[in-house]
N, CA, C and O of each residue as an XYZ file, in Angstrom:
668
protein
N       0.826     -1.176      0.000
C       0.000      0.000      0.000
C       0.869      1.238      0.000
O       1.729      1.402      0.866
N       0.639      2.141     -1.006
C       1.501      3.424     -0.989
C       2.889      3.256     -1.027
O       3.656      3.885     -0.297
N       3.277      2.330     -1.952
C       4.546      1.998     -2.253
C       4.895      2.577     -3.684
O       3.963      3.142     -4.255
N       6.066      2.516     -4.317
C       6.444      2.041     -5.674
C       7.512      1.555     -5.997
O       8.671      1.941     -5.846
N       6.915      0.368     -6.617
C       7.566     -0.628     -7.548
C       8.241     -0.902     -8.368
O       7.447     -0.545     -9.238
N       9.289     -1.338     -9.070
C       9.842     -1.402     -9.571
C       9.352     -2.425    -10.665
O       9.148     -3.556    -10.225
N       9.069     -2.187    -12.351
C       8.314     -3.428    -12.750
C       9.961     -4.016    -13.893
O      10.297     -5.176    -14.129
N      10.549     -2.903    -14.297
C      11.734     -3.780    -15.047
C      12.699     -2.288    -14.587
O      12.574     -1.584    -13.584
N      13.775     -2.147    -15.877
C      14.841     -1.118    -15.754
C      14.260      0.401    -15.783
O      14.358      1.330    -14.980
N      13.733      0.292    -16.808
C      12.826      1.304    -17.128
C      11.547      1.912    -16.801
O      11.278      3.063    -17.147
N      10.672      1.097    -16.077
C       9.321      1.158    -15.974
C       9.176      1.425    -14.146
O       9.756      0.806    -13.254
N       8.218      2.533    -14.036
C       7.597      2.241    -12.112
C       6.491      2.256    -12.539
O       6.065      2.508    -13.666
N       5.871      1.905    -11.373
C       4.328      1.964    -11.346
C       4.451      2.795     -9.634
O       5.241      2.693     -8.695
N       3.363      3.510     -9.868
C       2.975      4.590     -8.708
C       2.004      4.149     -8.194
O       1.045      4.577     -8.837
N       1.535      3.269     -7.058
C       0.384      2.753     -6.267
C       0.278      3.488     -5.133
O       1.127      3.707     -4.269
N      -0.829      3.841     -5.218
C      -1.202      5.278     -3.952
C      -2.797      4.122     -3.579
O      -3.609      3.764     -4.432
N      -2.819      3.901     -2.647
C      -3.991      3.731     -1.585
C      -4.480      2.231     -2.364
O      -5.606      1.741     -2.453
N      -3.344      1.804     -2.805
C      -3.841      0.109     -3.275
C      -4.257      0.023     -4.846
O      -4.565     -1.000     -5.457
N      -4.186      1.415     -5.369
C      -5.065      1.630     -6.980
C      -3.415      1.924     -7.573
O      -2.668      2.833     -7.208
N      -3.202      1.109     -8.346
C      -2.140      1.436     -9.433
C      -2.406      2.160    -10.409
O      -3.467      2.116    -11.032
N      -1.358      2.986    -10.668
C      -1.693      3.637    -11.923
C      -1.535      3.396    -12.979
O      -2.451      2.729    -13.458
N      -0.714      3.647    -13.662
C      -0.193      3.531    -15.077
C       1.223      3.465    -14.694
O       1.804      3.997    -13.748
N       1.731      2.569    -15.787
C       3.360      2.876    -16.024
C       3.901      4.208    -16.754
O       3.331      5.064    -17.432
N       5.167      4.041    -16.359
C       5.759      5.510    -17.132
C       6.944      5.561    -16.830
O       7.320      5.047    -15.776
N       7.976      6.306    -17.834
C       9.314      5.941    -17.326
C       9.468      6.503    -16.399
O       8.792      7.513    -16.200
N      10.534      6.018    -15.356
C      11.587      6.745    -14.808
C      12.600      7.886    -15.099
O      13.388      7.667    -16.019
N      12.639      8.381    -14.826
C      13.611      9.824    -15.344
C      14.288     10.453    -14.033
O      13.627     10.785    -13.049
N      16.187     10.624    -14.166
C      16.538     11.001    -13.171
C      16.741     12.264    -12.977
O      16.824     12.622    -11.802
N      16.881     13.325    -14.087
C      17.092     14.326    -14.203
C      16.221     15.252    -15.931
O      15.548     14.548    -16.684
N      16.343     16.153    -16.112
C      15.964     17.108    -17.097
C      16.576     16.672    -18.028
O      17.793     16.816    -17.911
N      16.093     15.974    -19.327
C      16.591     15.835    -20.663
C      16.810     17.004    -21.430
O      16.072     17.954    -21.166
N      17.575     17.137    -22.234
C      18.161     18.444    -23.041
C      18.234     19.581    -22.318
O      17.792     20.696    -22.599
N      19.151     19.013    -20.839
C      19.099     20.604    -20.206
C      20.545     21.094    -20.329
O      21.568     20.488    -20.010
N      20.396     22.549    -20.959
C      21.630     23.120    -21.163
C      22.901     22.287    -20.259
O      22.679     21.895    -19.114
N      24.273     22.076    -20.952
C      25.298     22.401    -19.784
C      25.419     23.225    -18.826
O      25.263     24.365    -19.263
N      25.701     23.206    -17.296
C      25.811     24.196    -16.748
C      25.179     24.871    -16.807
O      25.535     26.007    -17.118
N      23.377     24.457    -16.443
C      22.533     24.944    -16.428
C      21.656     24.777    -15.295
O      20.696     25.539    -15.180
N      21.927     23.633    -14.221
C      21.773     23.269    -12.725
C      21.418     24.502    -12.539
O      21.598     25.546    -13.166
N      20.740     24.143    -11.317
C      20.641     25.044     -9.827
C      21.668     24.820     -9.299
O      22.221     23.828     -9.773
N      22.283     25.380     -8.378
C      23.128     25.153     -7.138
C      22.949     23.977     -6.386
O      23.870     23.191     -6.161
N      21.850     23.837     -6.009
C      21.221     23.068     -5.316
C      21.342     21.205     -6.115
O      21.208     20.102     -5.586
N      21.548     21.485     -7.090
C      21.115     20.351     -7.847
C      19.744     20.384     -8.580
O      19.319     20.191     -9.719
N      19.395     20.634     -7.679
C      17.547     19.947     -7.727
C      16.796     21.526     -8.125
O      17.404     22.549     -7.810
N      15.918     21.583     -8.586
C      14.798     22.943     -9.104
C      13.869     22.590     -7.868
O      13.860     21.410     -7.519
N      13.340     23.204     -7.396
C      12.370     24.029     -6.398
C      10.763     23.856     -6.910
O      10.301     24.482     -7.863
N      10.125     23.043     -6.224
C       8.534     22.804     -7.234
C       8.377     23.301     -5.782
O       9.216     23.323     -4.881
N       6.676     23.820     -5.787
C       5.982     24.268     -4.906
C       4.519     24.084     -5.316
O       3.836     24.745     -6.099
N       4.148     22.751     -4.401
C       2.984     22.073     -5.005
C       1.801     22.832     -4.084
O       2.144     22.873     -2.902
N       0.465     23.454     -4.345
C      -0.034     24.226     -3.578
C      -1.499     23.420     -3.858
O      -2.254     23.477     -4.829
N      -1.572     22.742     -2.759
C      -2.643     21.451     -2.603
C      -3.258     21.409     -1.254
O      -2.469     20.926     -0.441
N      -4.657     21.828     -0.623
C      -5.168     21.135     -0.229
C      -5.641     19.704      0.478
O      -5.734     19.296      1.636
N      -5.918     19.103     -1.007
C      -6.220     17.740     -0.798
C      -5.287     16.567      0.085
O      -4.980     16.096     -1.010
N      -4.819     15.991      0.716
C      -3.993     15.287      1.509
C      -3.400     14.007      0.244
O      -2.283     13.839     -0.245
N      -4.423     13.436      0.078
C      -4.304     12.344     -0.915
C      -4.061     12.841     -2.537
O      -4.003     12.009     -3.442
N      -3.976     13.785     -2.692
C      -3.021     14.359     -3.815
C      -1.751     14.789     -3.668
O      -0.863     14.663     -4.511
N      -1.643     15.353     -2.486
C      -0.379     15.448     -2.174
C       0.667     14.371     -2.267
O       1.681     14.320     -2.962
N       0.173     13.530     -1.403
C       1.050     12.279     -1.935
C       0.898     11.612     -2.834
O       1.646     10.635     -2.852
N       0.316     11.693     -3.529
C       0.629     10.968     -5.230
C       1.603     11.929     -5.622
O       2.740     11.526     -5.871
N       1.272     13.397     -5.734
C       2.406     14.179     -5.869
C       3.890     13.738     -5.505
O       4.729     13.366     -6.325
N       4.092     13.862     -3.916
C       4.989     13.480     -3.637
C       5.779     12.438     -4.021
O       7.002     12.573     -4.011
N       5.016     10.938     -4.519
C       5.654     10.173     -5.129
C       6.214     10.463     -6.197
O       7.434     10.380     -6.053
N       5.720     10.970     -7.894
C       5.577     11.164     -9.029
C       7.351     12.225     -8.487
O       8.533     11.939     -8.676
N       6.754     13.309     -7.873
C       8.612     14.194     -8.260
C       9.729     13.436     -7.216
O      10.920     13.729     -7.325
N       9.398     12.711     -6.471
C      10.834     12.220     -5.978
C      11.106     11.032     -6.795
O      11.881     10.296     -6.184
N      10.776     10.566     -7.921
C      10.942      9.821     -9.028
C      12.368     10.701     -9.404
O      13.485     10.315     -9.060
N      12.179     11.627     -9.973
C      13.153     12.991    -10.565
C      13.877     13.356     -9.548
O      13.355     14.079     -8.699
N      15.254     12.934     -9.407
C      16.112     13.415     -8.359
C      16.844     15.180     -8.684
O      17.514     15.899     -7.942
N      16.406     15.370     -9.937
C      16.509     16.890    -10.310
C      15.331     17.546     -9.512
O      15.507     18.747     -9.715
N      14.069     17.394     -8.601
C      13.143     17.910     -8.357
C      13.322     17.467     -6.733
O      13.626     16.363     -6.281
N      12.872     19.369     -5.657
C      12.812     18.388     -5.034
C      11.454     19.808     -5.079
O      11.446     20.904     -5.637
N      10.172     18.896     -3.966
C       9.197     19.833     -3.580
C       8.905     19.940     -2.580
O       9.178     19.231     -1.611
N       8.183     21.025     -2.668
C       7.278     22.014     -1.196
C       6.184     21.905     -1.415
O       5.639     21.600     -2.475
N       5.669     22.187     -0.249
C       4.089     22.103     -0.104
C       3.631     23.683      0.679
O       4.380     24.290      1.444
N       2.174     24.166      0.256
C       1.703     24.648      0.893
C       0.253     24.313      0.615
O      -0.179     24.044     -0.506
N      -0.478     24.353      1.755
C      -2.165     23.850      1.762
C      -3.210     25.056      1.178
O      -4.406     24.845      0.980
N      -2.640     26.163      0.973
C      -3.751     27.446      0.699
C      -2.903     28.258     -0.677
O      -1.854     28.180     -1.316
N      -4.163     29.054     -0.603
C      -3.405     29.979     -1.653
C      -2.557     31.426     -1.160
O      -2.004     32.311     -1.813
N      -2.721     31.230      0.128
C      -2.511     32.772      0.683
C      -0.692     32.365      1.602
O       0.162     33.196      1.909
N      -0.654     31.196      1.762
C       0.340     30.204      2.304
C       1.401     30.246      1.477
O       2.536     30.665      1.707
N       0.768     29.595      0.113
C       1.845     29.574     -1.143
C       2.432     30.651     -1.715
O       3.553     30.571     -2.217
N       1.477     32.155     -1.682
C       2.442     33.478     -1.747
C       2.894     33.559     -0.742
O       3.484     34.569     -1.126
N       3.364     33.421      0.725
C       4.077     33.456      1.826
C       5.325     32.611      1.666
O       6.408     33.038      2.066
N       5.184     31.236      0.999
C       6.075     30.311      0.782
C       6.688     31.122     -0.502
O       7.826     31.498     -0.220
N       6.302     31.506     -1.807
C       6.954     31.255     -2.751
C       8.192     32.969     -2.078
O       9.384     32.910     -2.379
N       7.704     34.187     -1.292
C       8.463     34.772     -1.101
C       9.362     34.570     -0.368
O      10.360     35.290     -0.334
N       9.147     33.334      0.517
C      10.387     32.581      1.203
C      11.432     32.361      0.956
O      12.528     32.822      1.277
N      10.811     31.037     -0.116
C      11.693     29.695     -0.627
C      11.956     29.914     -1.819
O      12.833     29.163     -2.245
N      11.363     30.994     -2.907
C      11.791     31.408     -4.149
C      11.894     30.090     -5.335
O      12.982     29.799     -5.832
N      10.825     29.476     -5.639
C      10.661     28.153     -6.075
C      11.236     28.332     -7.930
O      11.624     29.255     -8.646
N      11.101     27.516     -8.009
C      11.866     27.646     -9.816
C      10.389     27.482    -10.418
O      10.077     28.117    -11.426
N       9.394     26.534     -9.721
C       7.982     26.216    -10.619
C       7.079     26.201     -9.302
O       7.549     25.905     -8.203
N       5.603     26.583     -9.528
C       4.695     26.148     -8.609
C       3.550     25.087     -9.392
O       3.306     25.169    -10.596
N       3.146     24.460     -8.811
C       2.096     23.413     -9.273
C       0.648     23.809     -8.612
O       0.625     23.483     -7.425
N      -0.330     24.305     -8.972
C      -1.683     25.168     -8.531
C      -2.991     24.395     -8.633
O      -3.628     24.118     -9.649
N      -3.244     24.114     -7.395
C      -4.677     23.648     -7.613
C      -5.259     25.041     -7.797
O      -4.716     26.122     -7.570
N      -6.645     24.751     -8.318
C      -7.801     26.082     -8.357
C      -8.253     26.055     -7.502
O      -8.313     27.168     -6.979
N      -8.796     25.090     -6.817
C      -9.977     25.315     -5.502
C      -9.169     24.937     -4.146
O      -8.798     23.830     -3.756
N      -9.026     26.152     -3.587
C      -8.680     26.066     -2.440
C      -9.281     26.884     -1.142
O     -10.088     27.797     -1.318
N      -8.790     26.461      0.306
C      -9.958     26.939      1.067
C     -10.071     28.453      1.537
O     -11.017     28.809      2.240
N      -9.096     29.316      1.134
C      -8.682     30.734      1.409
C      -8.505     31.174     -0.415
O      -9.137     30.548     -1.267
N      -7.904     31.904     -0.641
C      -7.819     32.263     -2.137
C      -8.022     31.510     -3.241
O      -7.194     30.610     -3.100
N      -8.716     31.271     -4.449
C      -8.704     30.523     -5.201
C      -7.376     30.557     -5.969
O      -6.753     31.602     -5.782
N      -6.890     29.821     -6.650
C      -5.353     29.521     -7.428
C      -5.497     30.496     -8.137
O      -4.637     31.357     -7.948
N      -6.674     30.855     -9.325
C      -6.723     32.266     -9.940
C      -5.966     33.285     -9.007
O      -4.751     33.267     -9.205
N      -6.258     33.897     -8.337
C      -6.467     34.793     -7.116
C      -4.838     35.087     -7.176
O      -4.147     35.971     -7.683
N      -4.538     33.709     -6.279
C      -2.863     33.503     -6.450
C      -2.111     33.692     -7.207
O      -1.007     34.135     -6.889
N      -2.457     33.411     -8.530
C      -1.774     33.340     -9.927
C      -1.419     34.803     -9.698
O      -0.299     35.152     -9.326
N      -2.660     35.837     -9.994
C      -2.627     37.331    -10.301
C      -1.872     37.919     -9.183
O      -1.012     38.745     -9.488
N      -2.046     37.634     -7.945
C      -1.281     38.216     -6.861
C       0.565     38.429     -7.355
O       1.292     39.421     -7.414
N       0.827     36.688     -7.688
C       2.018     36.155     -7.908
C       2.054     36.765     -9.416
O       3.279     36.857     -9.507
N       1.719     37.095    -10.273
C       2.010     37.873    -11.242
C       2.068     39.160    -11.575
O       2.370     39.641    -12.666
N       1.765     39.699    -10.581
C       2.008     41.277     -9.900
C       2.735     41.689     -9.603
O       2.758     42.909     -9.435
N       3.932     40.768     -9.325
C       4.772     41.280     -8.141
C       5.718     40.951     -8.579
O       5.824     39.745     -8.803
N       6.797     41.804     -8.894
C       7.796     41.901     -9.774
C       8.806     40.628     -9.555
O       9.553     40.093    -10.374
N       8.586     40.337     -8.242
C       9.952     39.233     -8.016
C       9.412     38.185     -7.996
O      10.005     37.280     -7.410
N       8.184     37.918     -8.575
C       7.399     35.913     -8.485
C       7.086     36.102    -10.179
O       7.303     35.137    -10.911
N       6.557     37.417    -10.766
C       5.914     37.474    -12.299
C       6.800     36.517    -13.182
O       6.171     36.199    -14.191
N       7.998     35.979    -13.134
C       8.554     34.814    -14.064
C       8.291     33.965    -13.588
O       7.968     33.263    -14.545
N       8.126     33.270    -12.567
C       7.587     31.957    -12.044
C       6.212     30.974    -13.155
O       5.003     31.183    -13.260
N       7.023     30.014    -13.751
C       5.942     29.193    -14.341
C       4.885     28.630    -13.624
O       5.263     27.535    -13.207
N       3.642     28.885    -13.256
C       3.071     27.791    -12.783
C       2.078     27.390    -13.603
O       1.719     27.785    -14.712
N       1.617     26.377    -12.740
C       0.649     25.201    -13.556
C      -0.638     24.952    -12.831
O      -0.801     24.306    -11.796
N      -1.225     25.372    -13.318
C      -2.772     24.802    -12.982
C      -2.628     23.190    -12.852
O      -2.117     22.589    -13.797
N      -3.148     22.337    -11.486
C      -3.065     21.640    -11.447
C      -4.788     21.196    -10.925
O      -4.993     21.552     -9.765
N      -5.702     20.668    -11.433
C      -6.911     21.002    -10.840
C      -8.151     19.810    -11.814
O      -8.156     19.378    -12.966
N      -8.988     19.656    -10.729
C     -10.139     18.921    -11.185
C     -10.821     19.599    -12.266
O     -11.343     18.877    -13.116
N     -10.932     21.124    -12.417
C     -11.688     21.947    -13.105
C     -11.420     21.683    -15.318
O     -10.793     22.327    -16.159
N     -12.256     20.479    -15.376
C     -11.744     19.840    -16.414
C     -13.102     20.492    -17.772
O     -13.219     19.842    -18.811
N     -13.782     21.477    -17.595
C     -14.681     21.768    -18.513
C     -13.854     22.371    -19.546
O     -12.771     22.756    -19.104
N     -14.088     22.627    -21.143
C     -13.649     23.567    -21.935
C     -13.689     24.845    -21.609
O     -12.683     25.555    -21.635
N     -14.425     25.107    -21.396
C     -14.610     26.910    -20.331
C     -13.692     26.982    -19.128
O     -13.555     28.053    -18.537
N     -12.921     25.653    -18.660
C     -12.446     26.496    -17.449
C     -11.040     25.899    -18.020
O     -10.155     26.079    -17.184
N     -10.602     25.284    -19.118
C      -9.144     24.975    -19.466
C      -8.509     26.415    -20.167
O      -7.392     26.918    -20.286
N      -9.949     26.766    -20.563
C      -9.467     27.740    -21.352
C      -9.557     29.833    -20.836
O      -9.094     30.825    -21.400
N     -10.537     29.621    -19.307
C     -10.130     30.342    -18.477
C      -8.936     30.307    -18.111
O      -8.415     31.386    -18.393
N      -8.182     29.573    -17.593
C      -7.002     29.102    -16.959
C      -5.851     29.890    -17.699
O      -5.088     30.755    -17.270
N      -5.999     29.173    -19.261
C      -4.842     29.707    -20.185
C      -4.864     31.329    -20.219
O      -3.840     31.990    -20.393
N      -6.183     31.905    -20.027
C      -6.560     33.464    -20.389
C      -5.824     33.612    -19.199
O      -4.629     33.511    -19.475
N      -6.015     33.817    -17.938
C      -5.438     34.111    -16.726
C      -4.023     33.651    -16.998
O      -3.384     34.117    -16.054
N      -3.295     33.070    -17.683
C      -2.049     33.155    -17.609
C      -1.420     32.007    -16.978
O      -0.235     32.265    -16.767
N      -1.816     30.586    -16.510
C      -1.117     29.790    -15.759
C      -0.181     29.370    -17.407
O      -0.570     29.596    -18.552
N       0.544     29.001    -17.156
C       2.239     28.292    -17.700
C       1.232     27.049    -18.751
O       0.948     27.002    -19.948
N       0.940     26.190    -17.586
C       0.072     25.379    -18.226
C      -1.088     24.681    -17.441
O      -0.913     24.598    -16.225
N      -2.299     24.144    -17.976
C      -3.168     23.582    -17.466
C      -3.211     21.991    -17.736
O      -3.194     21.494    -18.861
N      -3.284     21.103    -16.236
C      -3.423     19.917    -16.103
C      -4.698     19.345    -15.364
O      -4.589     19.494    -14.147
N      -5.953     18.693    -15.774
C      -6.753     18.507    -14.971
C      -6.296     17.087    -14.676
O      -5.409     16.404    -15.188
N      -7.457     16.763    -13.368
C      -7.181     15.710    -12.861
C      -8.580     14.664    -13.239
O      -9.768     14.894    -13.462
N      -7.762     13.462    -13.178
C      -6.798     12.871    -12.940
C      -5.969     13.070    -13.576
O      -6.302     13.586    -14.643
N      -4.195     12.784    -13.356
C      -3.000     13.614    -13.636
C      -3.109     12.687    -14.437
O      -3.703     11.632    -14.215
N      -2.271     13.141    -15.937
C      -1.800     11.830    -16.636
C      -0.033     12.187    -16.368
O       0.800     13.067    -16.591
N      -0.115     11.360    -15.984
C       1.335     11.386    -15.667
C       2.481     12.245    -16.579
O       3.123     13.270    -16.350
N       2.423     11.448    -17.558
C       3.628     11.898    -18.665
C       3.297     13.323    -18.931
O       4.133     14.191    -18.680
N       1.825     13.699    -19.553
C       1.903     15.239    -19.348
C       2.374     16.104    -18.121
O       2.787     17.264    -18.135
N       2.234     15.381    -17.220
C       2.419     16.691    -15.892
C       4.008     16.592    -15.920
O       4.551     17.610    -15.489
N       4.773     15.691    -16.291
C       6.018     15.338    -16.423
C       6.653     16.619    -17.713
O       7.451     17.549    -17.593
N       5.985     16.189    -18.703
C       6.412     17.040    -19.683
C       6.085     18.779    -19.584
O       6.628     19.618    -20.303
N       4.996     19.083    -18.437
C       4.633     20.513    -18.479
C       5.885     20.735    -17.336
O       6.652     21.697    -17.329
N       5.889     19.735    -16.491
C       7.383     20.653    -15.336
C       8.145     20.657    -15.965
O       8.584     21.797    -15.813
N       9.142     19.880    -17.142
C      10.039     20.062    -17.849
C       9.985     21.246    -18.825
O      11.046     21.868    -18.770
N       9.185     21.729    -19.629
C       8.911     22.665    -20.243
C       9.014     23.828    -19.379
O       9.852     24.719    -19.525
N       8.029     23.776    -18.372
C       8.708     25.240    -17.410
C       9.931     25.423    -16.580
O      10.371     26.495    -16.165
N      10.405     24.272    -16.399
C      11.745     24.560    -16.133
C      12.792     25.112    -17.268
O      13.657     25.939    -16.979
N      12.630     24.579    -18.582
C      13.554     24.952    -19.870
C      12.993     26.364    -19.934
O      13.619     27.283    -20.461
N      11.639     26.526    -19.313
C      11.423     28.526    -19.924
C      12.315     28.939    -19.075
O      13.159     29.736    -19.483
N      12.337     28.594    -17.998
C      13.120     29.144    -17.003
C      15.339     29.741    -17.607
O      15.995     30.767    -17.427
N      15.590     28.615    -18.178
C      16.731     28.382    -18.600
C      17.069     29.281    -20.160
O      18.172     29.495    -20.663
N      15.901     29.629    -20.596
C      15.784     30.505    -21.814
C      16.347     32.288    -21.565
O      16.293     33.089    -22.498
């Protein structure tokens, strides 16, 4: 329960609460990332801004897959602008519905403000109608992922905002 597996060289499977997911590769770091293009740190800075408990840790599993990633958490939206002026994250990951500011809310706050306005983030959110994928994009998130996550996309949208980052 809430393990992951190893199925060959290449392949995990992510089992959160006994429900397996899908396979998908493993990846230890950022493909086609410039030379000498690291953080200091090694690792890029995600700042997953979740609510939900049981998303969180699927989260948590999926980026400590990526030893280039490490993440943060904050439970609100009013938390995660407190955190991101903290901890100064390279990407944030955004639910919409949360119990103090909605992720919109956040987005615009965090895009206001001269020292977060490059920060990629990502809509990360149940809000799966055509009207609200495409609210999302108008408001400006980096990119939009509804849930359920498909893995490889949410994989390929943190990689993409990390390379804007490196541009």
């Amino acid at each position: 329960m809430g393990q992951t597996g190893k199925t060959d060289s290449n392949q995990q499977i992510v089992d959160v609460s006994q429900t397996k997911l899908r396979k998908f590769p493993m990846t230890n770091k950022l493909e086609d990332r410039p030379s000498g293009q690291k953080p200091k740190s090694g690792q890029y800075l995600v700042l997953y801004v979740e609510d939900n408990p049981a998303n969180l840790r699927l989260m948590q599993q999926i980026i400590r897959l990526r030893e280039d990633l490490k993440l943060i958490h904050a439970a609100s939206g009013q938390m995660a602008i407190d955190m991101v002026e903290q901890e100064n994250p390279d990407l944030i990951l955004m639910d919409i519905n949360l119990p103090d500011i909605d992720g919109f809310s956040a987005l615009f706050i965090l895009k206001d403000n001269e020292s977060t306005k490059d920060i990629p983030v990502i809509a990360v959110t149940a809000n799966a109608m055509p009207d609200d994928v495409q609210r999302g994009k108008d408001a400006g998130f980096f990119d939009y992922i509804t849930k359920p996550v498909e893995l490889d996309r949410l994989l390929e949208s943190v990689d993409k905002g990390i390379r804007s980052l490196e541009q």
